[in-house]
C-alpha positions in Angstrom: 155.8 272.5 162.0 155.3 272.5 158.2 157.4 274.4 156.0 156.6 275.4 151.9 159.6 275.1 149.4 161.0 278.6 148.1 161.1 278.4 144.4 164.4 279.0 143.0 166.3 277.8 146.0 167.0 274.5 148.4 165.8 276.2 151.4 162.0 276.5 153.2 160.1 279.0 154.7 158.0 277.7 158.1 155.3 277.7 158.0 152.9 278.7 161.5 150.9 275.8 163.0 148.1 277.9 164.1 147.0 279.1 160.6 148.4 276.4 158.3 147.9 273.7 161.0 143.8 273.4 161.7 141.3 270.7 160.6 139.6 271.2 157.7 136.1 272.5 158.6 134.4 271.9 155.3 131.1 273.7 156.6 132.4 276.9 157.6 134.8 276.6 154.0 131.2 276.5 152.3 129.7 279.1 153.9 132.9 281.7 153.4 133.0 280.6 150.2 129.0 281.0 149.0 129.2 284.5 150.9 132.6 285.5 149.2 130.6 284.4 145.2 127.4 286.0 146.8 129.0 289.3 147.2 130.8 289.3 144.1 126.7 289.1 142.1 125.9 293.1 141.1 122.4 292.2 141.5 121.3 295.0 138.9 119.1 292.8 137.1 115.9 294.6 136.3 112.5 293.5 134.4 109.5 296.3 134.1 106.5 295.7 135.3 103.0 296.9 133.8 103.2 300.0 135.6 107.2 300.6 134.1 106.1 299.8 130.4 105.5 302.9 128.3 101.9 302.7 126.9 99.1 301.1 127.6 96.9 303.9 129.2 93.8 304.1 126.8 91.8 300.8 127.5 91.8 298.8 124.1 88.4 298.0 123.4 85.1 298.6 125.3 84.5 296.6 128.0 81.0 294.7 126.3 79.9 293.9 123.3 83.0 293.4 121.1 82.7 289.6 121.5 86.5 289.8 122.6 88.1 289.0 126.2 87.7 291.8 128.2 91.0 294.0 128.6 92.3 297.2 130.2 95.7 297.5 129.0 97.7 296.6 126.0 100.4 296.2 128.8 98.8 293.6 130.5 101.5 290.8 130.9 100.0 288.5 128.8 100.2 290.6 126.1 103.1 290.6 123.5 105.3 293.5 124.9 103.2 293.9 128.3 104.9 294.0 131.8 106.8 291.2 133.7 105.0 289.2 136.6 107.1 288.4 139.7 110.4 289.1 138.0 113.9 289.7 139.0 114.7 293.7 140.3 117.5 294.9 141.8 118.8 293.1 145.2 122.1 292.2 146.9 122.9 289.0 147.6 125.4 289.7 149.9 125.1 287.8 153.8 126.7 288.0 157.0 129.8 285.8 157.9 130.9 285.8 161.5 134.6 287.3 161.7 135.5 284.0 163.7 133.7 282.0 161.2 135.7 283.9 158.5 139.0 283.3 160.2 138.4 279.8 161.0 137.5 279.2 157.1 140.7 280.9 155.8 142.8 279.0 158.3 141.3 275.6 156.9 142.0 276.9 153.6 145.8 277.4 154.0 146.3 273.8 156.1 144.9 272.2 152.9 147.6 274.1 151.2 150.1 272.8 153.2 149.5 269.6 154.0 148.8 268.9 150.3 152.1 270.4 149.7 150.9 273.0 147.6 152.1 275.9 148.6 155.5 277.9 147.6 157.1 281.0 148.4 159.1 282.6 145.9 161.8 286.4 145.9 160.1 289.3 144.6 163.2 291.0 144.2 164.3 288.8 141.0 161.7 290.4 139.1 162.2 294.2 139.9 162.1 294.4 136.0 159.0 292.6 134.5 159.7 289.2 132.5 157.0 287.0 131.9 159.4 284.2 130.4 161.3 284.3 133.4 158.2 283.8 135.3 157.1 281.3 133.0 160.2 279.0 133.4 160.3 279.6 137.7 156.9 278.2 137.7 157.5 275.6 135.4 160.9 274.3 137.0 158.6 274.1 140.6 156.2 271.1 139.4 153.4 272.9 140.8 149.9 272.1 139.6 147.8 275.1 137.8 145.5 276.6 138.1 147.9 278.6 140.3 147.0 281.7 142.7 150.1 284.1 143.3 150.2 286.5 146.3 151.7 289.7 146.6 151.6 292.8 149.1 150.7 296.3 147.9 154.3 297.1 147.5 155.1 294.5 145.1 152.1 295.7 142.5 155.4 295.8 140.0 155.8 291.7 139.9 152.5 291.1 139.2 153.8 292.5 135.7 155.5 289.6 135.0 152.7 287.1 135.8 149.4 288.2 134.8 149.8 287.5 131.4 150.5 283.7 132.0 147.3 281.1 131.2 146.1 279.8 134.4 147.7 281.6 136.7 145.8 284.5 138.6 147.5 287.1 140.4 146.1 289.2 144.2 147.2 291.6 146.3 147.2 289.0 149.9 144.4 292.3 151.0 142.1 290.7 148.2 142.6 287.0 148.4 139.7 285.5 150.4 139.0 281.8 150.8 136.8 280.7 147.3 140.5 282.0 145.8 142.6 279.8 148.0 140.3 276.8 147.4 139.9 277.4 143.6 143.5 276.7 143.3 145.5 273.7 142.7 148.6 276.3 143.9 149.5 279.0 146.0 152.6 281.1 145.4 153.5 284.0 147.6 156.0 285.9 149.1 157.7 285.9 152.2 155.8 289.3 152.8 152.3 288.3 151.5 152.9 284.9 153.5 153.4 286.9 156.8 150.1 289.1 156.0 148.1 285.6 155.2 149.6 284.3 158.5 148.3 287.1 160.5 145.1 287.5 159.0 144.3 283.7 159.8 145.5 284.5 163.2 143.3 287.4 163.6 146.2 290.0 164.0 146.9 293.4 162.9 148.7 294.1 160.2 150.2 296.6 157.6 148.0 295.1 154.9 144.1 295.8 155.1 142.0 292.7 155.5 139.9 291.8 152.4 136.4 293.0 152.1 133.9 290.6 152.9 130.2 290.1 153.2 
């Protein structure tokens, strides 16, 4: 069974075989991860066509005898300030995941975590009261590499206080964290509580904390 150091102390917390233990499927990984970005995209990109550009109604010239090309609106799009051909409007971009597929991603997420050694669990309750030097030097003094992703539950929302303000670091409630954050980082920090709601979720069991929102 692999265990993860808990900064600040000699002792480690286990760490389950089933969700920190599975081959790295590097397809599935891809696919959670383009459909985690994908659904992140607002999509409200918008160009007018002729018919959306003001003006234009009254044809410009008559149709013969001008010696002139032959035109029926100063919105034409290849006119100066005429419509836009075949470009982008609103869409989503959002696609469907299986929840198995999702689950089996995240779970090869978190093994390459641990077998790289490079993931920590760390006390909450040492920074009840916000201090982002103390932060600073806990991270420092446990070697791991940045950027860093720390993990909290709901409940904690106070720590995150002392870490959001520290250069590559980012900070998620474990509800939010999906598998393009575990795999963007060099290091995972949680604790014990957001480790036990990242354990379950891998595992596909019910828990306290709501599972992340996903496409």
């Amino acid at each position: 069974m692999a265990d993860a150091p808990i900064l600040g102390g000699s002792k480690k917390a286990k760490l389950d075989d089933t969700a920190f233990g599975a081959p790295f499927n590097e397809s599935l990984v891809h696919e959670s991860v383009r459909a985690e970005l994908n659904a992140r995209r607002r999509g409200t990109h918008a160009t007018k066509t002729r018919g959306k550009v003001r003006g234009g109604g009254a044809k410009p010239w008559r149709q013969k005898g001008t010696g002139r090309a032959r035109a029926g609106s100063s919105r034409s799009p290849i006119w100066t300030g005429g419509g836009t051909t075949f470009g982008p409007q609103p869409r989503h971009y959002t696609f469907k995941v299986n929840r198995k597929e999702r689950r089996a991603a995240l779970r090869s997420a978190l093994s390459v975590h641990a077998d790289r050694g490079s993931i920590a669990v760390f006390d909450p309750a040492q920074f009840d009261t916000p201090s982002t030097k103390q932060a600073a030097q806990l991270l420092a003094d446990s070697g791991l590499r940045q950027p860093l992703l720390l993990v909290l539950t709901d409940a904690e929302e106070k720590v995150a206080l002392s870490f959001r303000n520290l250069a590559r670091v980012g900070v998620l409630p474990v509800s939010m964290v999906g598998v393009a954050d575990l795999i963007g980082a060099a290091s995972v920090v949680c604790s014990q509580a957001a480790l036990d709601a990242l354990t379950a979720r891998a595992k596909g069991e019910k828990t306290a904390e709501p599972e992340a929102a996903e496409a």
